[in-house]
TORTOR-80815 format. One line per field, with one value per residue (C-alpha): residue number from 1; chain; x, y, z. Coordinates in pm, 1 decimal, m for minus. Layout:
# residues N
num = (NUM, ...)
cadena = (A, ...)
X = (X, ...)
Y = (Y, ...)
Z = (Z, ...)
# end
This chain:
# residues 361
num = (1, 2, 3, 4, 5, 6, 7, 8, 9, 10, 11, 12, 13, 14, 15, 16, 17, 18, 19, 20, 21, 22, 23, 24, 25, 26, 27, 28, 29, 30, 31, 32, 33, 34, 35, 36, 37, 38, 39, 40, 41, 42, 43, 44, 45, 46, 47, 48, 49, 50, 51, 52, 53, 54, 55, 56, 57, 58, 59, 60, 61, 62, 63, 64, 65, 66, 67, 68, 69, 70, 71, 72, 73, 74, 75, 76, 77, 78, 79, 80, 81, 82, 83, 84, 85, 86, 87, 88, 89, 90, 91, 92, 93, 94, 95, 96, 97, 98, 99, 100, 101, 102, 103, 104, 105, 106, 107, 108, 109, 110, 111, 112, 113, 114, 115, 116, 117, 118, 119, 120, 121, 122, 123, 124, 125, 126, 127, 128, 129, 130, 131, 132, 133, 134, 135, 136, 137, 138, 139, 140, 141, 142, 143, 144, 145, 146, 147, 148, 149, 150, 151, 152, 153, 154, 155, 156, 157, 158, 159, 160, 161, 162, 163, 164, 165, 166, 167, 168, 169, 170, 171, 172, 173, 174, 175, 176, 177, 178, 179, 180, 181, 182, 183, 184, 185, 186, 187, 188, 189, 190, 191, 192, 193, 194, 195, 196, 197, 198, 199, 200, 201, 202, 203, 204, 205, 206, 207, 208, 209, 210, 211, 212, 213, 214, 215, 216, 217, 218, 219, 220, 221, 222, 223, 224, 225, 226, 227, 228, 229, 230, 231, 232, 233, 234, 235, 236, 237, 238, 239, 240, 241, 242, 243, 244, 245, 246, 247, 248, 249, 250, 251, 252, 253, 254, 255, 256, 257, 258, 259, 260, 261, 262, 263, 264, 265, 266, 267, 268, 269, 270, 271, 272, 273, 274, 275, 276, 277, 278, 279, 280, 281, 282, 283, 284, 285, 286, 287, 288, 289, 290, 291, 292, 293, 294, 295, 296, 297, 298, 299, 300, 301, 302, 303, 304, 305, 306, 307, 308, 309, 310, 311, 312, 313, 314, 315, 316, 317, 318, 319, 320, 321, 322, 323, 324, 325, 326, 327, 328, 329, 330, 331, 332, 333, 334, 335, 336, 337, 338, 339, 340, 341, 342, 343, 344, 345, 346, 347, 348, 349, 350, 351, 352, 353, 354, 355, 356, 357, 358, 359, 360, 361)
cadena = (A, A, A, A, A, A, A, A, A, A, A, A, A, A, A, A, A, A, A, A, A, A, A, A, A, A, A, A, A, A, A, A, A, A, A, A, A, A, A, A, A, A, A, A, A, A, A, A, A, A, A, A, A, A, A, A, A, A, A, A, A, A, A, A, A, A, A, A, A, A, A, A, A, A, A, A, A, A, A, A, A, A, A, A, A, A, A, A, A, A, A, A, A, A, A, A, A, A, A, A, A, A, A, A, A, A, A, A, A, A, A, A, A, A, A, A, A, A, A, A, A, A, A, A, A, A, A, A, A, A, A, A, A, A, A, A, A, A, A, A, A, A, A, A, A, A, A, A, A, A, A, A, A, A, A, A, A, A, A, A, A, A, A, A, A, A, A, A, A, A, A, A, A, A, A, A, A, A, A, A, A, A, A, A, A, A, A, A, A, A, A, A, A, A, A, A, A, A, A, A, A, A, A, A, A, A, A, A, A, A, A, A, A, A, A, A, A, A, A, A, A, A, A, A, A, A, A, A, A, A, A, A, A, A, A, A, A, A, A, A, A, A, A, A, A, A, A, A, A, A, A, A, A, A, A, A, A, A, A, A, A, A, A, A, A, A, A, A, A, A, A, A, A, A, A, A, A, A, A, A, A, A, A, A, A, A, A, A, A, A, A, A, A, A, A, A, A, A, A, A, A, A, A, A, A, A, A, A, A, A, A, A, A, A, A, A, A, A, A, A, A, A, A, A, A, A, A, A, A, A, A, A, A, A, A, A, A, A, A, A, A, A, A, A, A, A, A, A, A, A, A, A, A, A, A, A, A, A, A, A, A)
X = (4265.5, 4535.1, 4555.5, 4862.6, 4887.0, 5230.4, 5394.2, 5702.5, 5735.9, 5723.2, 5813.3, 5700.4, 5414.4, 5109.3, 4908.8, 4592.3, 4686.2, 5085.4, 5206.7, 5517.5, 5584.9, 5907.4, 6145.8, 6060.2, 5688.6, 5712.7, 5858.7, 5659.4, 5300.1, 5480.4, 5491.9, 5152.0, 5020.7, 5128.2, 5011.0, 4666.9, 4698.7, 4744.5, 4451.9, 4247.1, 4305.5, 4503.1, 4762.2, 5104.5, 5307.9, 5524.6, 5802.1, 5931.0, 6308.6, 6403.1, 6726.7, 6591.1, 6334.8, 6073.6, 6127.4, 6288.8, 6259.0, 6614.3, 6642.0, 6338.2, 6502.8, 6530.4, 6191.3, 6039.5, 6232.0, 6071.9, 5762.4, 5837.6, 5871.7, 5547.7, 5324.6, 5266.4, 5088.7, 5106.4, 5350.0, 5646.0, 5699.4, 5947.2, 5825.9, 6027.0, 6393.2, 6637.1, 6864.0, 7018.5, 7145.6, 7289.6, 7548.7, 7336.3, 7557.9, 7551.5, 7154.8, 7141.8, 7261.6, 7035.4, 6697.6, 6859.1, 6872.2, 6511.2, 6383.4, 6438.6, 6363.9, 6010.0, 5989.6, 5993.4, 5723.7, 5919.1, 5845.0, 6011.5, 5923.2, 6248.3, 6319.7, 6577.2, 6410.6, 6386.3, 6438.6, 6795.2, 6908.5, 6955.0, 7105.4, 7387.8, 7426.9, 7502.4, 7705.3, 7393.0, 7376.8, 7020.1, 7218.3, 7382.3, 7086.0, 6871.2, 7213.0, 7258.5, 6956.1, 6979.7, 7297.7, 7253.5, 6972.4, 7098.0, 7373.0, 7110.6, 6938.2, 7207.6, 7315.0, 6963.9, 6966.2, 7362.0, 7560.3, 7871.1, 7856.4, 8036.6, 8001.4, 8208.5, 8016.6, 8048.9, 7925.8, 8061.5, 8390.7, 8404.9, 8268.4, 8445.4, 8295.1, 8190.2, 8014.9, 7694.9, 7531.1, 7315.0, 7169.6, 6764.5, 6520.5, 6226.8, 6453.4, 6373.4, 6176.2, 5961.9, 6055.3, 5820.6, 5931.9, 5765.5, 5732.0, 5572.5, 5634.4, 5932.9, 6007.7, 6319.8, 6165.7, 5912.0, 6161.0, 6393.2, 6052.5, 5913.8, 6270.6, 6299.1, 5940.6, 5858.1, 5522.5, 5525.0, 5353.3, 5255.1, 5302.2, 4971.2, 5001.6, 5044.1, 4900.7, 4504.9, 4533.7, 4599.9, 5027.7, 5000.7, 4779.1, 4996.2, 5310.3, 5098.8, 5012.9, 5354.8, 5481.0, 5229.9, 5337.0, 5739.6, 5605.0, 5492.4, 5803.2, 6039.4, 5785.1, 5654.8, 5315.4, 5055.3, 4869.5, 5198.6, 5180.4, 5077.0, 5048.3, 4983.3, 4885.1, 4882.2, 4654.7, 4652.3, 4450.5, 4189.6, 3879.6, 3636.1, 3278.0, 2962.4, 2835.0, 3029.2, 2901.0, 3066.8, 3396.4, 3424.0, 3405.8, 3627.4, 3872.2, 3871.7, 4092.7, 4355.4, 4356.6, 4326.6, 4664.5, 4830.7, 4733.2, 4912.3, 5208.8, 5140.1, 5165.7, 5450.8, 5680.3, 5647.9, 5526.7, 5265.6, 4921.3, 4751.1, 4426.1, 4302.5, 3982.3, 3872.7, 3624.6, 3852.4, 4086.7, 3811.5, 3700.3, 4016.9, 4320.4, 4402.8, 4256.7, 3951.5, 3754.7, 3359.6, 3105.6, 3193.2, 3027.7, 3197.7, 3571.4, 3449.4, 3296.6, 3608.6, 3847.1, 3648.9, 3724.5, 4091.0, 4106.3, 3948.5, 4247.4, 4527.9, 4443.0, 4588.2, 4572.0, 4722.4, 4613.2, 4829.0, 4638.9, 4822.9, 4864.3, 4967.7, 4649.3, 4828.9, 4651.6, 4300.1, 4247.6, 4377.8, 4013.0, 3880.5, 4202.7, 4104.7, 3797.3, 3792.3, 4037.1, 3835.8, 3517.9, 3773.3, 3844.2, 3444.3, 3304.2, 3520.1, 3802.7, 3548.1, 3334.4, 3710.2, 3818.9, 3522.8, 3506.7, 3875.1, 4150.8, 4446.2, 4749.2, 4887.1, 5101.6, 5093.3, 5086.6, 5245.8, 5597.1, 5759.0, 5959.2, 5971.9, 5672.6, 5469.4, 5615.7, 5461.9, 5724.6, 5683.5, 5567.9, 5879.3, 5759.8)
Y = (3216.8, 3109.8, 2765.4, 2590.3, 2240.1, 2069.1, 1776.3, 1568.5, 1405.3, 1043.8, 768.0, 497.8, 251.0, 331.8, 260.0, 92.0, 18.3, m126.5, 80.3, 267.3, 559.9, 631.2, 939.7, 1132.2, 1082.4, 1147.9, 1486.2, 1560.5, 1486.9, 1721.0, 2015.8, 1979.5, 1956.3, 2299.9, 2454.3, 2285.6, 2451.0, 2822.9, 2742.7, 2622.4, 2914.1, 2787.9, 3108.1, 2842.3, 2547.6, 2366.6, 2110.4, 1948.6, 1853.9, 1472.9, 1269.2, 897.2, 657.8, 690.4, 1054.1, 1233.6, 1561.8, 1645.0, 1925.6, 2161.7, 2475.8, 2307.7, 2168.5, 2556.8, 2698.9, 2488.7, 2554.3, 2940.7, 2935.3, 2785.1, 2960.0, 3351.2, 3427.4, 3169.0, 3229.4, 2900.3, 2736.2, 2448.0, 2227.5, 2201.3, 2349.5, 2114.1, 2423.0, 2123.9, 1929.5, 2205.2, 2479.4, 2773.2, 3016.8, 2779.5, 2739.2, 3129.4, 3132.2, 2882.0, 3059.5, 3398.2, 3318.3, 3117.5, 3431.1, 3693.8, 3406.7, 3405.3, 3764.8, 3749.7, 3451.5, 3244.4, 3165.9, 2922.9, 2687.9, 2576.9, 2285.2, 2057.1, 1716.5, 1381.7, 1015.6, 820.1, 787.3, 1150.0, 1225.1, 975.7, 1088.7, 1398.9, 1280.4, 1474.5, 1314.8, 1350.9, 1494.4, 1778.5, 1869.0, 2127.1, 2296.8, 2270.4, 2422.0, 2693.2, 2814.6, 2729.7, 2967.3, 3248.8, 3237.0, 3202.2, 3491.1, 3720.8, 3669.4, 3745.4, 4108.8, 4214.2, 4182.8, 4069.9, 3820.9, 3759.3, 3405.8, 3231.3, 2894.4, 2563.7, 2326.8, 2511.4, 2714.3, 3059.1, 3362.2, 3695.1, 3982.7, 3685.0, 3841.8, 3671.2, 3684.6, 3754.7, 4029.2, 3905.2, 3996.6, 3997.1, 4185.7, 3994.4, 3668.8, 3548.3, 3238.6, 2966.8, 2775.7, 2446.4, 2199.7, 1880.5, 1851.9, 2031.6, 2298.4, 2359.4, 2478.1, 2684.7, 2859.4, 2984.5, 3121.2, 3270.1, 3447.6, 3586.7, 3680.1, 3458.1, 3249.2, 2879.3, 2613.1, 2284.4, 1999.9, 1860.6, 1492.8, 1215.6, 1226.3, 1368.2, 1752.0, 1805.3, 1740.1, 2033.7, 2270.4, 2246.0, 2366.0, 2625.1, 2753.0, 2730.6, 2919.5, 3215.2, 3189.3, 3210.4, 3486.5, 3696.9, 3639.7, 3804.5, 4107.3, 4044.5, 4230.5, 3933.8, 4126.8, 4033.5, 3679.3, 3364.3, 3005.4, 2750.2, 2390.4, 2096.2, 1817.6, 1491.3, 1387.3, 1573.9, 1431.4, 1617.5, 1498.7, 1608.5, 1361.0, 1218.4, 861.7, 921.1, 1095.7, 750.8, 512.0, 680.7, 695.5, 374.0, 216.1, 476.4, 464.1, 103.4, 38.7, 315.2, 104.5, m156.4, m12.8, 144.6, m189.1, m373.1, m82.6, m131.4, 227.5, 291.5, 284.6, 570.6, 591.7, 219.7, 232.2, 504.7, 628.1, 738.5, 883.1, 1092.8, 1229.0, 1207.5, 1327.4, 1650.1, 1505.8, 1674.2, 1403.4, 1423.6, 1643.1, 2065.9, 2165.7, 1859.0, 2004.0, 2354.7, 2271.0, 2044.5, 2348.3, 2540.1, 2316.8, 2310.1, 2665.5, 2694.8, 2494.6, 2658.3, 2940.9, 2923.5, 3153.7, 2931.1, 2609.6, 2266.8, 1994.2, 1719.4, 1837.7, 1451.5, 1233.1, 943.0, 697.5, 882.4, 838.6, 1154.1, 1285.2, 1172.5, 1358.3, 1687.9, 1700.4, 1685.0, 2030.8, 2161.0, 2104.7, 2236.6, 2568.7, 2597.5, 2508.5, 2503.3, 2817.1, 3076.6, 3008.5, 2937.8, 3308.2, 3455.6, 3330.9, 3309.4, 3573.0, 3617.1, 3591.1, 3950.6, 4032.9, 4108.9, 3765.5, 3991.0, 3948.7, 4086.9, 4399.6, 4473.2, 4545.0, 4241.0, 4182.2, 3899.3, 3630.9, 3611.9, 3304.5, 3099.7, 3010.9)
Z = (12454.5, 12186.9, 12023.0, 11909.4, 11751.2, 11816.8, 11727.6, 11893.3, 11537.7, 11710.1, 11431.4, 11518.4, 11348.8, 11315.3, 11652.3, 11482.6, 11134.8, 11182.0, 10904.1, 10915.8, 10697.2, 10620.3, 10725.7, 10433.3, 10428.8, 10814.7, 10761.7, 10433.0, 10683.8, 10955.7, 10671.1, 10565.3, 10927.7, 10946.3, 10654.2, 10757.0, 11115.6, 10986.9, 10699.0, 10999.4, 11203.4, 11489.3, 11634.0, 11656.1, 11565.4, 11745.5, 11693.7, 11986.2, 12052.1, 12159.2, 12067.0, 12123.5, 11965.8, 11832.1, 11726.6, 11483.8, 11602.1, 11668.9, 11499.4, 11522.1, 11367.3, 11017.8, 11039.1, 11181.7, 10891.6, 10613.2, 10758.5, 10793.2, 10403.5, 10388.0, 10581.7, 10659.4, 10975.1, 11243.9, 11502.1, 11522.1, 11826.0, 11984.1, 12243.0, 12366.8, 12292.0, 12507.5, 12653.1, 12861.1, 12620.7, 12369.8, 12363.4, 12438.4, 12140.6, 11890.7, 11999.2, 11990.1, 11667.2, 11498.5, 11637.3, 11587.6, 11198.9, 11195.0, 11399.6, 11111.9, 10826.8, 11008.8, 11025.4, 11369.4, 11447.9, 11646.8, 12021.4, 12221.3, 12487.3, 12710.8, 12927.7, 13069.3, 12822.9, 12981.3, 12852.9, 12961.4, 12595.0, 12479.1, 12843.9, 12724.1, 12385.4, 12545.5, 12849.2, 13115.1, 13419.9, 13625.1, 13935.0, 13712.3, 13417.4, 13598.0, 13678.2, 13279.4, 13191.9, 13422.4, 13304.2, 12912.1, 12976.8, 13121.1, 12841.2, 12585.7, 12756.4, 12755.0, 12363.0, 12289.7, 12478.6, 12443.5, 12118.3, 12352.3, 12654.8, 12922.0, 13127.6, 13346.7, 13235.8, 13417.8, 13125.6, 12840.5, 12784.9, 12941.4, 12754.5, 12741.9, 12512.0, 12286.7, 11986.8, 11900.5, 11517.8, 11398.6, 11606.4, 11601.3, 11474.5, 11788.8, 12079.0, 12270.6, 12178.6, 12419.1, 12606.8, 12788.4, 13039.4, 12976.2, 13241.2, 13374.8, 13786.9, 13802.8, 14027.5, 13943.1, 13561.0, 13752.4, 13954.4, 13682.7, 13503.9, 13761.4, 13882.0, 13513.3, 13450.1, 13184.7, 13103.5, 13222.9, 12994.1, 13140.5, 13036.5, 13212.5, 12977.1, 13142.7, 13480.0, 13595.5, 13635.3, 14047.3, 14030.7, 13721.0, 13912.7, 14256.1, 14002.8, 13850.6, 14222.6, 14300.7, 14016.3, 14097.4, 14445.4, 14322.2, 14021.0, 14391.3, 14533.9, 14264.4, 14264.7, 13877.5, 13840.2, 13871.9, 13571.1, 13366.2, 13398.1, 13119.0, 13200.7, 12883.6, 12923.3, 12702.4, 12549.2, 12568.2, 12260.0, 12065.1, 11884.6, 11861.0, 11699.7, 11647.3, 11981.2, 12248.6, 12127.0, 11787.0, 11945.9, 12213.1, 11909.0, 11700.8, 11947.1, 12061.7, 11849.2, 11894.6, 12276.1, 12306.4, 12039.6, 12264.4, 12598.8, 12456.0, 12344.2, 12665.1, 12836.0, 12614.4, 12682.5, 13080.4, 13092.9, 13377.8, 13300.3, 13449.8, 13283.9, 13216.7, 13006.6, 12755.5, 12945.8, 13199.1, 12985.1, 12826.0, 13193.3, 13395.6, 13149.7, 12929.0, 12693.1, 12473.3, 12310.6, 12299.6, 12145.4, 12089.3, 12429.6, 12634.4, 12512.6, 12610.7, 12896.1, 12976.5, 12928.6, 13132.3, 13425.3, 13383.2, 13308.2, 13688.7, 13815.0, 13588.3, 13466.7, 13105.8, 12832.9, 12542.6, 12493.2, 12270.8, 12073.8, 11863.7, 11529.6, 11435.5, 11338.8, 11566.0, 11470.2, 11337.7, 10986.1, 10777.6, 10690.2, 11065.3, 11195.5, 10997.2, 11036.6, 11390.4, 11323.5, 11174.5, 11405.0, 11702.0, 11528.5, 11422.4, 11709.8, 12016.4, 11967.2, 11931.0, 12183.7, 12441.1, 12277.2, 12376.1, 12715.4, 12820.7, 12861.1, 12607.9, 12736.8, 12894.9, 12603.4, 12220.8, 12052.8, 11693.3, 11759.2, 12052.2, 12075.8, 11641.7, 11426.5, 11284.1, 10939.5, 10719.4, 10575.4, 10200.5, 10094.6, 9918.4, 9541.3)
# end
């Protein structure tokens, strides 16, 4: 099993202490969370994509390309690149260039995004953004394989022999499909051949584990060898302590703030009291052998090969935060890489030779 720790780059207050960095200080914590994750071990970073408040993610291939200088080995992620929202060339060209400025780490996880605001920045309707994504993608697809393309595009001017540049780096890089309940996401993955990561946040594992049956279902369909196919899931929290008493009352203050905001923001409330959160959700908070044994049991139900946790502290004191990385990698990775499969593909990058990024000085 892989292990990637991503980060939406949500700017928002502090959820226990009320403090509020500022832009720059947000940024400057997202850079050393990544250096941190490749000194800790972890096999990818991510940096989500979202348009609205409270984030300030909106433009992941600067942020992956200051933290390509900065780092050597661990492969870069988005989480996810909004293909719906964007002009598939012009996203071609910005990965393109980050791809050979990693050396060929990057990996990308796709969807269609969500939240009303960024839909109207962009003029996206909900009846017409799956239809969007679909079609940025198969654009975005084609620029990566062919130096010319050809598309007669709904939601973009028409394409003929368009030259794309740079040629990349990876030929191809691999694409996720990520994806909460959508079967629309799952669809286009499983047509193509690509992996599917789930989202599997916000809601108790069975809605995430009746798309991941569906997808291998759909993955049968198209006639892609079942040997050949990679499912990754997400987190929603990580503490991990040396007890489960000491992981529940270190936590406590961070899930309670977040019920409240939780609450105050009208969102629904789907897991109402720690406890349940810790037993019910994604989420990996307890002693070493409870987060194994808690992968374990979604593993049974999904299958994954690559696993997310929350690179951001969100709310965890700094050293609390770290060391609870660093207990992960010590105690929980191994024994998960030991028991659990990789995923059914070289994780160097795909289709060139691995070549390490020199470290900027």
């Amino acid at each position: 099993m892989k292990f990637l720790a991503i980060t939406l780059i949500t700017h928002r207050p502090d959820p226990v202490t009320g403090e509020r960095k500022s832009t720059h200080e947000r940024f400057r914590e997202v850079l050393d969370d990544a250096v941190l994750a490749e000194e800790l071990g972890f096999d990818g970073f991510g940096v989500g994509e979202r348009h609205e408040r409270p984030f300030i993610s909106s433009s992941p291939p600067v942020v992956l390309s200051h933290i390509a200088a900065l780092t050597r080995r661990i492969r870069l992620f988005t989480a996810v690149t909004t293909l719906s929202l964007l002009d598939p060339v012009r996203a071609y060209e910005d990965y393109a260039t980050l791809d050979h400025l990693s050396g060929g780490r990057l990996e990308l996880i796709i969807g269609k995004g969500n939240g009303t605001a960024q839909r109207e920045l962009f003029q996206v309707t909900p009846e017409d953004q799956w239809q969007r994504n679909a079609e940025s993608y198969e654009v975005f697809r084609t620029a990566w394989r062919q130096p010319k393309v050809t598309a007669a595009t709904r939601f973009r001017p028409p394409l003929r022999d368009a030259e794309v540049w740079p040629r990349p780096f990876q030929r191809p890089v691999r694409v996720w499909h990520g994806s909460a309940t959508s079967k629309e996401s799952v669809e286009l993955a499983a047509r193509y051949g690509d992996p599917l990561f789930s989202a599997n946040v916000t809601h108790p594992i069975e809605p995430y584990a009746e798309l991941v049956r569906h997808y291998r279902e759909r993955w049968a369909h198209h006639g892609h060898d079942p040997a050949d196919l990679a499912v990754g899931a997400g987190t929603a929290g990580l503490y991990v302590a040396r007890t489960s008493q000491e992981a529940l009352r270190a936590y406590r203050p961070v899930f309670e703030a977040n019920l409240a905001f939780w609450k105050e923001a009208g969102l629904p409330v789907v897991f109402p009291t720690l406890e349940d959160f810790a037993e019910r959700s994604s989420a990996l908070v307890g002693s070493p052998q409870q987060v194994i044994d808690k992968v374990h049991r979604y593993h049974e139900r999904l299958g994954h090969s690559v696993l997310h946790v929350q690179a951001d502290a969100g709310g965890l004191p700094r050293h609390r935060h770290r060391a609870s990385l660093e207990l992960f990698q010590s105690d929980v990775a191994p024994a998960l890489r030991h028991a659990l499969p990789d995923p059914p593909f070289p994780w160097a990058p795909a289709g060139a030779e691995a070549v390490t990024a020199p470290r900027s000085r």
